[in-house]
C-alpha positions in Angstrom: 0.0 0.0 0.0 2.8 2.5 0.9 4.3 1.9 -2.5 0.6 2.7 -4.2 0.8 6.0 -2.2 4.3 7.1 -3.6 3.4 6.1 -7.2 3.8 8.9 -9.5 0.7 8.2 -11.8 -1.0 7.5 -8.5 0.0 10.4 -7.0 -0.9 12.6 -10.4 -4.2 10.6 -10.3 -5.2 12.0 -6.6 -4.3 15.7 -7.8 -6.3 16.2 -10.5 -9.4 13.7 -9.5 -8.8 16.5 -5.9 -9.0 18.9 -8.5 -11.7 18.3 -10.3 -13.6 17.3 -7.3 -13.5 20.3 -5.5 -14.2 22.3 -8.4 -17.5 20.4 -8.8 -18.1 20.5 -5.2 -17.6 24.8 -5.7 -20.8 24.5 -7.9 -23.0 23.8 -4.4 -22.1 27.0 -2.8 -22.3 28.5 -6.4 -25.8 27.9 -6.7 -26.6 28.8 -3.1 -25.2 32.5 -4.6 -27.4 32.6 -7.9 -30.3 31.8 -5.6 -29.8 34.5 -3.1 -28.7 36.9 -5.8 -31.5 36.4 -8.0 -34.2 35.7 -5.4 -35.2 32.4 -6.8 -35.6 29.8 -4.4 -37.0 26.0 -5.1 -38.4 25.2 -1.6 -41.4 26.6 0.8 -39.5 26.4 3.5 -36.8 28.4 2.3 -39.2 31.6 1.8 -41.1 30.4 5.1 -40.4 33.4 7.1 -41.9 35.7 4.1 -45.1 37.1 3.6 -48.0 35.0 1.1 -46.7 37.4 -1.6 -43.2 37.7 -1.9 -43.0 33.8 -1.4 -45.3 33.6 -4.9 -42.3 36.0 -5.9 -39.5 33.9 -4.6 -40.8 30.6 -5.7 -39.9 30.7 -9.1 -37.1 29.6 -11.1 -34.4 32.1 -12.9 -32.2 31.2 -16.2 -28.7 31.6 -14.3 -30.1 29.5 -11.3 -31.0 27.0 -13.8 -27.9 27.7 -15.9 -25.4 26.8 -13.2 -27.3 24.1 -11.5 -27.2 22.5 -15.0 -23.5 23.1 -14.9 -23.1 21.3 -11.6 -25.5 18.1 -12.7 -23.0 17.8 -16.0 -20.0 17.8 -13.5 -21.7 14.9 -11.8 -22.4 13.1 -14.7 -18.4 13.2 -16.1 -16.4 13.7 -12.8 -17.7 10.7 -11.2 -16.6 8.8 -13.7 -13.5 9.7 -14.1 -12.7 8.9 -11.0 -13.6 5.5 -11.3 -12.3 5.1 -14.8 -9.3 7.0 -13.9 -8.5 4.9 -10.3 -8.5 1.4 -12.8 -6.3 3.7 -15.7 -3.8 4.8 -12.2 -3.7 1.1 -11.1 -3.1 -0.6 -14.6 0.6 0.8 -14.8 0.3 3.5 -17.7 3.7 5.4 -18.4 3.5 8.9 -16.2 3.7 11.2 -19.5 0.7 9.5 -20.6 -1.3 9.6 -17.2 -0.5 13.4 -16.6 -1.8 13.8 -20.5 -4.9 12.2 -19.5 -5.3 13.7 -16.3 -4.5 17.3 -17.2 -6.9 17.0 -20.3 -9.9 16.0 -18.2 -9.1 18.5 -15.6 -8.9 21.7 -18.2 -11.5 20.4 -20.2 -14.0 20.9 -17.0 -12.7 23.7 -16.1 -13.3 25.5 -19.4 -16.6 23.7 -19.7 -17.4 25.5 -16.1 -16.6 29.2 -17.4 -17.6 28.7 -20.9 -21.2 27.1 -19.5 -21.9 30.3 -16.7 -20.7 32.5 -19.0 -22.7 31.4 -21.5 -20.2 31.6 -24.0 -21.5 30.6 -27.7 -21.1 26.9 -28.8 -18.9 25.4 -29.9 -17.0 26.4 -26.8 -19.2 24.2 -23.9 -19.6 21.4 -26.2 -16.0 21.3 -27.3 -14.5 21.1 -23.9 -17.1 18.7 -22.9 -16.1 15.9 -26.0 -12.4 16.7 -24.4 -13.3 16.1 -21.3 -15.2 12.9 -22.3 -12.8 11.6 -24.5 -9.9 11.6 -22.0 -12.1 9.6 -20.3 -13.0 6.9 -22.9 -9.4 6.9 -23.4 -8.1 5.8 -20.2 -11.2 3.3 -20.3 -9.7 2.0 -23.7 -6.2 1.7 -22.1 -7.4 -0.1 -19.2 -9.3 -2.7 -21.0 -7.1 -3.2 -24.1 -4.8 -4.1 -20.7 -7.0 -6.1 -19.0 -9.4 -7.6 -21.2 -10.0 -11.7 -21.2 -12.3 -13.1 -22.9 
């Protein structure tokens, strides 16, 4: 185990899956800012302590609310598995120029698929960085099982 945890590729693996992690977790908190800002709130009991009125006001959904919570679902829907695709790609012994070039990849492609999806930047820009993102992925998930693989 102590060898694992001074593994170069391992130890690139637990940076950037740290990385992109926390970035995805920023999205929480992120949210919780569009709603205040905005005034849009999703639950009763958030606009509890208002008047019958301005919780009919609150209560309603807003475009950069909606924007960024769509942000954080797409971060759930690649980060997780690059975590686990990436944990098999760490463990299956790739060369450490190859691992950083995977990891790196996946970790600026969400990153720019972040700031190109709040700020609403025209496509191709979102979708772009998502294919990246998703094909460093695949990738590693092709390495892994060309590795593996018995049939």
């Amino acid at each position: 185990m102590l060898d694992l945890m001074q593994d170069e590729v391992f130890m690139a693996y637990r940076t950037y899956a740290l990385i992109v992690i926390l970035k995805m977790m920023i999205m929480s908190p992120l949210t919780a800012f569009y709603r205040f800002s905005r005034g849009s709130f999703a639950n009763v009991e958030d606009v509890a302590h208002k008047s019958a009125e301005e919780r009919k006001k609150l209560l309603k959904s807003h475009p950069d609310v909606e924007r960024v919570r769509r942000c954080h679902l797409n971060d759930l829907e690649n980060v997780v598995p690059f975590v686990m695709v990436g944990l098999f790609y760490a463990l299956s012994g790739p060369e450490l120029p190859a691992a950083l070039l995977h990891f790196r990849i996946f970790a600026g492609s969400r990153i720019c698929h972040t700031i190109s999806y709040i700020g609403a930047f025209p496509q191709p820009c979102r979708g772009l960085s998502f294919l990246v993102g998703l094909a460093a992925t695949v990738s590693m998930a092709y390495n892994v099982l060309s590795k593996v693989l018995v049939l």
